[in-house]
C-alpha positions as CSV (number, residue, x, y, z in Angstrom):
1,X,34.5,-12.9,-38.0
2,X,35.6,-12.9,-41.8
3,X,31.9,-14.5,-42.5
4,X,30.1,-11.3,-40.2
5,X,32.3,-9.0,-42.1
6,X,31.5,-10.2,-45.8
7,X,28.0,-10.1,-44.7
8,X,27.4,-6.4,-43.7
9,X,30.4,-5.0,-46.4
10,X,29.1,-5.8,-49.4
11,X,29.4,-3.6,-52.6
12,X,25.2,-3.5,-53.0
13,X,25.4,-2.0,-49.1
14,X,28.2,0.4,-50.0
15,X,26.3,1.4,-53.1
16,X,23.0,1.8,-51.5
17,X,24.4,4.3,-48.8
18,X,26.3,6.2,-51.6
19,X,29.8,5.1,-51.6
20,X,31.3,3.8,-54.5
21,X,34.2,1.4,-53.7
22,X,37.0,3.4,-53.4
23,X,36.2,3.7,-49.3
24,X,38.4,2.5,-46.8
25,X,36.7,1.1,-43.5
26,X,39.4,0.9,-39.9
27,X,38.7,-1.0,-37.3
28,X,39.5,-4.2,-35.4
29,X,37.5,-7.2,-34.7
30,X,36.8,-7.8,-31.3
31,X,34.9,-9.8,-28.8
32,X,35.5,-13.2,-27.4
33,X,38.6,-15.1,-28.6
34,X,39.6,-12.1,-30.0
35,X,41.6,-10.8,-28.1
36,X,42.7,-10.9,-23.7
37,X,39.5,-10.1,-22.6
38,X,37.9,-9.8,-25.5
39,X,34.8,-11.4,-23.4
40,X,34.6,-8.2,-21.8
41,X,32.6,-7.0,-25.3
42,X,30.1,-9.9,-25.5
43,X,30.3,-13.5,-26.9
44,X,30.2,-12.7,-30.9
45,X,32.9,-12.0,-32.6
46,X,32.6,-8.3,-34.0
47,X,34.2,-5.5,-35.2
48,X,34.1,-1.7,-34.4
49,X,35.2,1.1,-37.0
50,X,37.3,3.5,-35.9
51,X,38.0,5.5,-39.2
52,X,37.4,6.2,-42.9
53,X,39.4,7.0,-45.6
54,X,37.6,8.5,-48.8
55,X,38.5,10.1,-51.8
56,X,42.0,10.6,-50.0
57,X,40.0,12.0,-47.4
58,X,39.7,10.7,-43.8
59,X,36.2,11.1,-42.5
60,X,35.5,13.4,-39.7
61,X,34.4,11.5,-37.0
62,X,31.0,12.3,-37.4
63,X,30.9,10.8,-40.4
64,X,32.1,8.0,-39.5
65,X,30.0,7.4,-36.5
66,X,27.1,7.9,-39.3
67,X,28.4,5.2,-41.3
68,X,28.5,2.6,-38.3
69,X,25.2,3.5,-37.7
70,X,24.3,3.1,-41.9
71,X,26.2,-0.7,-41.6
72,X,24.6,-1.3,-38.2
73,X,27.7,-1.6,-36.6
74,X,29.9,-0.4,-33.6
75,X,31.7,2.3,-33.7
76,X,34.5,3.6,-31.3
77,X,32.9,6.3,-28.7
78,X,33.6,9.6,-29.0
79,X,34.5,10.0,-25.6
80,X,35.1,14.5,-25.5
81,X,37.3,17.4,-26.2
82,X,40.5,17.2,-24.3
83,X,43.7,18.3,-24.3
84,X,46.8,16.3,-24.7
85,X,47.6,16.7,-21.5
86,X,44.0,16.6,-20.0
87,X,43.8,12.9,-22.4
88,X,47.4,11.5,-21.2
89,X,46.0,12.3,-17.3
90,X,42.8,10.4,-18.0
91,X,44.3,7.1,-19.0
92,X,47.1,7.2,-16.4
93,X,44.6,7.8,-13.4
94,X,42.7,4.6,-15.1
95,X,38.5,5.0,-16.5
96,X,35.9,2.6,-17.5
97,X,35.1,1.3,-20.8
98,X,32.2,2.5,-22.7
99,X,31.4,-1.3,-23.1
100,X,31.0,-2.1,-19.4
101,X,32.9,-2.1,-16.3
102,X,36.1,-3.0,-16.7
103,X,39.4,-0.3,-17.8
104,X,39.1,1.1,-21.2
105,X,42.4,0.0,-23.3
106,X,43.4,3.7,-23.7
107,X,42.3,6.2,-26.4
108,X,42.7,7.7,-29.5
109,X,43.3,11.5,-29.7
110,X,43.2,13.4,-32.7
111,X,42.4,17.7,-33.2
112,X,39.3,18.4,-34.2
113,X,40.4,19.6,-37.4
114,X,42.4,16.8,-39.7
115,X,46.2,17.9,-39.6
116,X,49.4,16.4,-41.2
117,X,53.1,16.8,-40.5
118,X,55.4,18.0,-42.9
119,X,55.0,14.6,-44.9
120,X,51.9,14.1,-45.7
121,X,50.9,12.1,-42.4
122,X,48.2,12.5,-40.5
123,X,48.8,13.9,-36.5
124,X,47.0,11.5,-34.5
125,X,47.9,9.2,-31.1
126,X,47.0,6.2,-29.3
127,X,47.3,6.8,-25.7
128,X,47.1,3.3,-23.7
129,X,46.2,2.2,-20.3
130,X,49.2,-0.1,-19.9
131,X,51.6,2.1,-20.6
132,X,50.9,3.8,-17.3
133,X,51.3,-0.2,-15.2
């Protein structure tokens, strides 16, 4: 995984697309041996970005689906708009992943608009399927 990674996140890359190297890439490897059913995503050993954090910025989401795209990489689906509520009730009654069709982990909510609490932090959630075993 380290060797895929150092391949497609190389300063020359980061520089080409216009990013000097103060950005932040968040994501997780995954695939087989990864992780428990990590063969569900295919045989190599990946990774998928989930976020970016630039200029003490964190990306909107369409940017950041633009940069997998720019690195020719995954990047975590966009699934829709929902409520809290309306995302809790989703992964408890159980949906497929957008990789195949097996149960999605969960998901990652977030308001459209970047917030943060009284300290600084950003208000975001991961809601996950096994919580609701």
């Amino acid at each position: 995984l380290m060797d895929w990674i150092t391949e497609r996140f190389t300063a020359e890359k980061c520089a080409a697309r216009g990013l000097g190297t103060g950005i932040t890439l968040y994501g997780e490897g995954f695939g087989a041996g990864i992780q428990k059913g990590g063969g569900n995503y295919g045989d190599e050993k990946t990774f998928i970005l989930f976020d970016a954090f630039y200029k003490n910025i964190w990306m909107p989401q369409a940017t950041v689906q633009s940069l997998a795209e720019a690195f020719d990489i995954e990047s975590a689906p966009v699934l829709n708009h929902h409520t809290l509520t309306s995302a809790i009730a989703l992964v408890r009654n159980g949906f497929d992943s957008a990789f195949g069709s097996f149960d999605a982990e969960g998901v990652v909510v977030r308001p459209t608009t970047e917030l943060v609490n009284q300290y600084g932090e950003r208000v975001i959630a991961k809601i996950k399927t096994k919580d609701f075993a």
